[in-house]
C-alpha positions in Angstrom: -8.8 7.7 -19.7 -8.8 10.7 -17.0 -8.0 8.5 -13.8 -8.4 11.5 -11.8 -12.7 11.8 -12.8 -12.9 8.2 -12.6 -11.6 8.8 -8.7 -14.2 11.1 -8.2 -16.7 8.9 -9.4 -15.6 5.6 -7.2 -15.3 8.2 -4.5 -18.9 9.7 -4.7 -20.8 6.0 -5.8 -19.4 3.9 -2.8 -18.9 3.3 1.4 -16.5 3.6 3.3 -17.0 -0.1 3.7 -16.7 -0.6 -0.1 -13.9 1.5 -0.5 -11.7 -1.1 1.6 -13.5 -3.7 -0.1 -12.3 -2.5 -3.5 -8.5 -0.8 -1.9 -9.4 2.8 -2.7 -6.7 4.1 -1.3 -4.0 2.4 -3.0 -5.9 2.9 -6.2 -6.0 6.9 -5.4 -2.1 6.5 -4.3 -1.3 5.0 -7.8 -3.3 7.5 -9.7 -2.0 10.3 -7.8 1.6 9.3 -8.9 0.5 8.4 -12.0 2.1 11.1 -13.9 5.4 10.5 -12.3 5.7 7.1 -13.8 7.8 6.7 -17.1 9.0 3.6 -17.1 6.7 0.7 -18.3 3.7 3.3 -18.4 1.8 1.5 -20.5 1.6 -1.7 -18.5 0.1 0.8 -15.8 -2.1 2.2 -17.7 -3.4 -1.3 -19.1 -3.8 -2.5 -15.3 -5.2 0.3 -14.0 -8.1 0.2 -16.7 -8.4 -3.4 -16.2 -9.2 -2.5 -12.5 -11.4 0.2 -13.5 -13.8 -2.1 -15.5 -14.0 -4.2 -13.1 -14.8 -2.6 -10.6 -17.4 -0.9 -12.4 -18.8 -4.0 -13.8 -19.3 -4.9 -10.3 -21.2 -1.8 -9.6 -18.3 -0.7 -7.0 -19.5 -3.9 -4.5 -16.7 -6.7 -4.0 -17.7 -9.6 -2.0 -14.4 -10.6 0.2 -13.7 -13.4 -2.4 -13.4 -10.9 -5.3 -11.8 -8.1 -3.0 -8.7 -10.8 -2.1 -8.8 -11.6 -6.1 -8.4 -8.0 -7.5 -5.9 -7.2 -5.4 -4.0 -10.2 -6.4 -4.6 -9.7 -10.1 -3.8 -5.6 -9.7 -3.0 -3.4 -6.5 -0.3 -5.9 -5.3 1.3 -6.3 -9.1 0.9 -2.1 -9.5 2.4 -1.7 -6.2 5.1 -4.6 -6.3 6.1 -4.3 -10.2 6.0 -1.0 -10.9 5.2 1.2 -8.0 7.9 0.2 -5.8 10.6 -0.4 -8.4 9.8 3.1 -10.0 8.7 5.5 -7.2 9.6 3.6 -4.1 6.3 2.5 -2.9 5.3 0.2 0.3 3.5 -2.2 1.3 1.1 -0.3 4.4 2.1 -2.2 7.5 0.2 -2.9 10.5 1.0 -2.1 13.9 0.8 -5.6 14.6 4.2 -5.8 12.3 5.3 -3.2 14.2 5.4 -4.6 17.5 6.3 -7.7 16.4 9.2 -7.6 14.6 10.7 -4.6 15.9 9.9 -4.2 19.5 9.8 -7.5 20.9 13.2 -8.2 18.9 14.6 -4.8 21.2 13.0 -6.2 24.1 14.9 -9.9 23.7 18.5 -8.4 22.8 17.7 -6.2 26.0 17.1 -8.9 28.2 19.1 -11.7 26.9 22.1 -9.7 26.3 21.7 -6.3 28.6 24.0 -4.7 26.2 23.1 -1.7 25.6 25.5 -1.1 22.3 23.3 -3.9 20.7 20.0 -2.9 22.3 20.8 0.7 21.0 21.6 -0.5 17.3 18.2 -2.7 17.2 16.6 0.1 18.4 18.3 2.9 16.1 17.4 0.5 13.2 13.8 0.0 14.4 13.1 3.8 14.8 15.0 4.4 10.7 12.2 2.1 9.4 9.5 3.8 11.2 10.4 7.2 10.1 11.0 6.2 6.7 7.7 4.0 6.6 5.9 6.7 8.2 7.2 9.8 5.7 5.8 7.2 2.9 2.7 6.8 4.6 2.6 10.9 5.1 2.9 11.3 0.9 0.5 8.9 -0.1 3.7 5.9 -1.2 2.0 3.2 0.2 -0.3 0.5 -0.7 -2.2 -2.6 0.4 -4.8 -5.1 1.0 -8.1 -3.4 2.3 -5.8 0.1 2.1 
């Protein structure tokens, strides 16, 4: 099956609102590193039909319920299983993440503390996983619900 014209299809037949409906940019991730993948390509390729016909039997429309459901059934075991394992993939992560569990953890070791050795190592860590995150992000490694 040539992924790459059935990407132009999904692309021309549907929304911008269905395309987070039915996680069009992790599907154009995977089949963008598609040919990278060698290790348990066939698995891939069986998933990635699998999505395929159902999204097509859907006519590219996915209610929430059946949005939640194919990403359980394929993006997140694509991205988890193989993906990640293979061609170190991420999950996308929000900025809500972000904040949460690495600024506000700065903040508290700042003001509990006021060391600034510690402060400076949360911090140093914090700003490693952005960067890396963010180069991901940048080439298209990443993955996720509604993504």
């Amino acid at each position: 099956m040539d992924f790459f014209k059935k990407l132009e299809e999904i692309n021309e037949h549907t929304s911008p609102q269905e395309k987070k409906y039915i996680h069009f940019k992790s599907f154009r991730n995977f089949i963008h590193y598609y040919n990278l993948t060698k290790k348990e390509k066939n698995k891939i390729t069986e998933l990635l039909e699998q999505y395929i016909a159902m999204i097509e039997s859907k006519d590219y429309i996915l209610s929430k319920e059946e949005s939640k459901d194919a990403y359980n059934k394929y993006i997140r075991p694509l991205g988890y299983q193989y993906y990640r394992k293979h061609l170190n993939f991420s999950i996308v992560s929000s900025i809500h993440f972000i904040v949460l569990f690495l600024i506000v953890p700065n903040a508290f070791v700042w003001f509990i503390f006021r060391n600034t050795i510690i402060s400076s190592l949360v911090l140093f860590f914090s700003l490693c996983y952005i960067i890396n995150y963010s180069t991901k992000y940048f080439n298209n490694k990443v993955y996720g619900y509604h993504f």
